[in-house]
N, C-alpha and C positions, 0 to 999 in steps of 0.2 A: 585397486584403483580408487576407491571411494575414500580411504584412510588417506591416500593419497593428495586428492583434491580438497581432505579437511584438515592436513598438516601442511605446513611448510611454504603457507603460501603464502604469509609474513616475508618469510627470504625471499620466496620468487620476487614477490613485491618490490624490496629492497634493491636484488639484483636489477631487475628493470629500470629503477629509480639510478642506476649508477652506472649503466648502461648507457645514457644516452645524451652524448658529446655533440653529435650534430644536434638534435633532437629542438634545441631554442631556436632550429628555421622557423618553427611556428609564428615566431613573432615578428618577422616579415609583412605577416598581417595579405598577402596575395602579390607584394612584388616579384616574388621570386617567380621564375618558371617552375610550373605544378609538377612540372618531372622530378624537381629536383628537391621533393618534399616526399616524404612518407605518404601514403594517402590517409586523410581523414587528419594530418598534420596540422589546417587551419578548416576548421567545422565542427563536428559533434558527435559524439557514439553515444546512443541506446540502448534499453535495455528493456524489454516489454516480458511481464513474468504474469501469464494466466491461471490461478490455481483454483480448481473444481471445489468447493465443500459441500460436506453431510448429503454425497453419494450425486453430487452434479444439481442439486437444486436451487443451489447458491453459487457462489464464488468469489473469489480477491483477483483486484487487478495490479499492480505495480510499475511502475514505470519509471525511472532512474536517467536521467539526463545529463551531459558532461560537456560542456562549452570548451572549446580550445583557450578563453579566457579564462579558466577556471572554474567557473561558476556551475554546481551542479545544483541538480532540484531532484526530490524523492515526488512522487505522487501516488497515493494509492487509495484504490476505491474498495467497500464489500456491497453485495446485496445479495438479494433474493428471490428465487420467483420472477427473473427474469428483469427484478425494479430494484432501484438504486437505493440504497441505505445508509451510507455516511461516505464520507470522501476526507483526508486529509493530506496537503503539502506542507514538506518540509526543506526548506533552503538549505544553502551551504553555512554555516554558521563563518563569522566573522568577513575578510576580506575575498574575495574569489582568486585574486593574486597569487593568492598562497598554494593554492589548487596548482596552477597552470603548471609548473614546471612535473607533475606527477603525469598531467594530460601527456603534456610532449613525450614520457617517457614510456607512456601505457602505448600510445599508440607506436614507439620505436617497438616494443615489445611483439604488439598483435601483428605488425611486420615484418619483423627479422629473429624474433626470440626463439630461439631452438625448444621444441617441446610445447610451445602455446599459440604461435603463432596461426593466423586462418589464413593467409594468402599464400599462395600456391601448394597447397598441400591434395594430394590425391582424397578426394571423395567428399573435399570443403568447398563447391560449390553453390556459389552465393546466388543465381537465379532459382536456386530449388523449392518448390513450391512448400508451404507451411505444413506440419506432420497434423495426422490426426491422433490425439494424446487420449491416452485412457482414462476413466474417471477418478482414479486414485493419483494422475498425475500431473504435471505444469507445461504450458507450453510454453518455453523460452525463445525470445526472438532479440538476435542482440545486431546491432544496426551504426555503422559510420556511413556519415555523412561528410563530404570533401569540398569545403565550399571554395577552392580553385577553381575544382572541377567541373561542378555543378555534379556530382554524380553518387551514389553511396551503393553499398554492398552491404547484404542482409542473409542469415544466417540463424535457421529456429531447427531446433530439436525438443524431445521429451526429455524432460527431469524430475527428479522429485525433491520434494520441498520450495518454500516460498524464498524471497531472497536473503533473508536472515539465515536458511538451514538449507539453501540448495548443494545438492548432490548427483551423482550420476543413479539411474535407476540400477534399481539391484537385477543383477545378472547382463547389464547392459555388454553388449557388444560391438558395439559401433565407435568406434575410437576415436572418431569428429566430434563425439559429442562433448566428451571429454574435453575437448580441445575449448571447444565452446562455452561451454561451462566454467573452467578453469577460467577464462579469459572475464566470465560475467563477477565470478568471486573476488577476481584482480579488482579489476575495475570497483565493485561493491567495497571492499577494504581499501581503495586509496581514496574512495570517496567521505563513504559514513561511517565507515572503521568497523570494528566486529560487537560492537555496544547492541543491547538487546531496546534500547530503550527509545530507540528511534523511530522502530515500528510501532504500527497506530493499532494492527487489529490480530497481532500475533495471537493463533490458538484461539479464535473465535468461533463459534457457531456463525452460518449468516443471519442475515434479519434485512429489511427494508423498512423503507421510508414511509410510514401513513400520511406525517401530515408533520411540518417543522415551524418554529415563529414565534413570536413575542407575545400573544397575543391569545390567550384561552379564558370559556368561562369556566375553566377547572378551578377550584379555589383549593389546589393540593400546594401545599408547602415541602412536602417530599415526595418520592419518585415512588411507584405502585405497581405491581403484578397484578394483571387480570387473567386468568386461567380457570377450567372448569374443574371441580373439583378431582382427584386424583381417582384412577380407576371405574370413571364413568362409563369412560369412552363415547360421551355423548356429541353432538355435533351441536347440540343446546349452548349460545354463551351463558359467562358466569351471572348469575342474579344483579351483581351492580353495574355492567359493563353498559346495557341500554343509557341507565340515569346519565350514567360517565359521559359519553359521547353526547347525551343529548344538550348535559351542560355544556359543552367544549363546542358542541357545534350548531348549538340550537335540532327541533325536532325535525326542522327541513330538509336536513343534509341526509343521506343515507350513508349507512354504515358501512364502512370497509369491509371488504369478503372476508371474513375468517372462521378457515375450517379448526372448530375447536377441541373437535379430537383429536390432532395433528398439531394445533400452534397455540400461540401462546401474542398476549400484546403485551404490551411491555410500555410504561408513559414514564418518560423523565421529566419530570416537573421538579424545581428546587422554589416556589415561590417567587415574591416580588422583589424586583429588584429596581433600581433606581437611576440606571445609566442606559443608553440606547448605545446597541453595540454588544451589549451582555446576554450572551446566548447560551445555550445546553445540548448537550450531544451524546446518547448513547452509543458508547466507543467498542467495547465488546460483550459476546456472551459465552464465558465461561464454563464448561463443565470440569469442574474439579471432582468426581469420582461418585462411586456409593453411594456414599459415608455425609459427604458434604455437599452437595445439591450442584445450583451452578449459580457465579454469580454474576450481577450483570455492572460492567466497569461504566459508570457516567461522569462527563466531567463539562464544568462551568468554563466557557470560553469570556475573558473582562479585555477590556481595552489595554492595551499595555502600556508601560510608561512612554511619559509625554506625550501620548494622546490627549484630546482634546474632547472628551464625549459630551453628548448634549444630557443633561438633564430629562429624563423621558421615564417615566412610571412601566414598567413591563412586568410580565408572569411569562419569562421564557419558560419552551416546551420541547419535547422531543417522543413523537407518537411511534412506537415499530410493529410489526409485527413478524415473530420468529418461529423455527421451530419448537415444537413444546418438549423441554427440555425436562431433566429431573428434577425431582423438591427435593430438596427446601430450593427456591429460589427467588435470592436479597439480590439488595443493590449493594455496591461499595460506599467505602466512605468518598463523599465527594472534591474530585481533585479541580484545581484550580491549575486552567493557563492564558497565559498573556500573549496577546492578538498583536499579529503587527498594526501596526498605523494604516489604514486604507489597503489591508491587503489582508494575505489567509495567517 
């Protein structure tokens, strides 16, 4: 089953895509009688994927959106410790136009598709209350909405892996789940394709958010590991972490909790910059093995073209704090992306 759901589903893809003759009633737009539509033919299908990290102390959340217009949206958050650590959306790239005719044909599919379809099928009941999923595993919740109807149909199982690498759990028995899954894969490939590069926090540690902004009296020009030294085990922070914070936030402030036998902070700082709008985000934290420690992926968020940004002096930042991973632990080379105009 599993080789199953990770082959061939290009073709299903396609097959659904040539599948669906009636399928442009979508664009009735609510003239038609709602009977005589697919459900969820004009509205929107979901996709909410919860996945546990580094044994349930963290987590990624994702959430996948698919407009009968076309238009989808990725959203996906990590943190830690219960608190929020970085967030990133990403749109449908180019026209939403272009989408729509795959929408009409994903939804002919989850309706009438022999092998994928969720409605009517023995033991695909959509009132069923949410699973409780183990810590190694995701909890999938995939969701149409029928704006005819006013009414939608929801549908969560366990899986494993995030949405880049979901699968059915190994040994799974439950053959809806399958069903469901399959249908979240579909959807995921005729949205943002099978490209790895979409994802914001594939294969991270989590980490949360201390303290984010333009505005520090850190006078760092590059991004800095605070950690206590290796094999303490001490709960002691490291010798320069008080001076750190107290430049960055003055002596008033008190320090963020961190147990330093267990975590690690971590400050992206890239120095001064010169536009307002130009921010820094630490995006992942890496463990790459042994051998090679882990690395921590930061990157410069600048205005993108034809922006207009104001002239404004800043020292963007980005404070976390993580689990205490293994040394050696760098930062990457620092990657540059372009912001939309007045939006994420």
């Amino acid at each position: 089953m599993e080789r199953y759901l990770g082959t061939g589903l290009r073709a299903t893809a396609r097959q659904a895509l040539a599948s669906a003759g009636i399928a442009l009633l979508w664009a009735c737009n609510g003239t038609v009688d709602p009977g005589t539509l697919h459900f969820g033919q004009v509205g929107q299908v979901e996709v909410r994927i919860a996945t546990p990290l580094h044994g349930a102390v963290g987590g990624q959340r994702q959430r996948l959106t698919w407009e009968s217009s076309g238009a989808w949206q990725l959203f996906e958050e990590i943190g830690y410790r219960g608190l929020p650590g970085d967030d990133t959306t990403t749109p449908n790239p180019g026209v939403p136009e272009l989408f729509a005719s795959s929408y009409a044909s994903f939804i002919n599919g989850v309706n009438t598709a022999v092998g994928w379809r969720l409605f009517n099928v023995d033991g695909l009941d959509s009132a069923e209350p949410e699973p409780e999923c183990g810590v190694t595993e995701s909890q999938v919740t995939f969701v149409i909405r029928d704006g005819n109807r006013g009414e939608h149909a929801t549908w969560s199982r366990c899986a494993a892996g995030t949405l880049r690498s979901l699968r059915v759990r190994s040994g799974e028995r439950d053959n809806t789940a399958a069903r469901v899954i399959q249908a979240v894969i579909i959807m995921r490939n005729l949205t943002i394709g099978e490209t790895d590069d979409t994802y914001a926090y594939t294969g991270s540690w989590p980490f949360a958010t201390v303290e984010k902004g333009d505005e520090t009296g850190l006078e760092l020009d590059q991004p800095q590991v605070f950690r206590s030294p290796d094999g303490a085990g001490s709960h002691a922070p490291p010798p320069d972490w008080e001076s750190a914070w107290t430049a960055h936030a003055g002596a008033a402030r008190e320090q963020p909790e961190v147990d330093w036998a267990t975590e690690m902070v971590l400050v992206g700082a890239i120095g001064v910059r010169e536009e307002s709008g130009d921010s820094v985000e630490i995006r992942r934290v890496l463990y790459l093995g042994t051998e090679r420690g882990t690395e921590i992926k930061i990157v410069e968020r600048v205005p993108g073209d034809f922006c207009a940004p104001v002239h404004k002096v800043v020292r963007p930042f980005h404070i976390v704090v993580a689990p205490r991973a293994p040394a050696p632990v760098f930062f990457s080379e620092l990657q540059v992306e372009r912001s939309r105009c007045g939006g994420p």
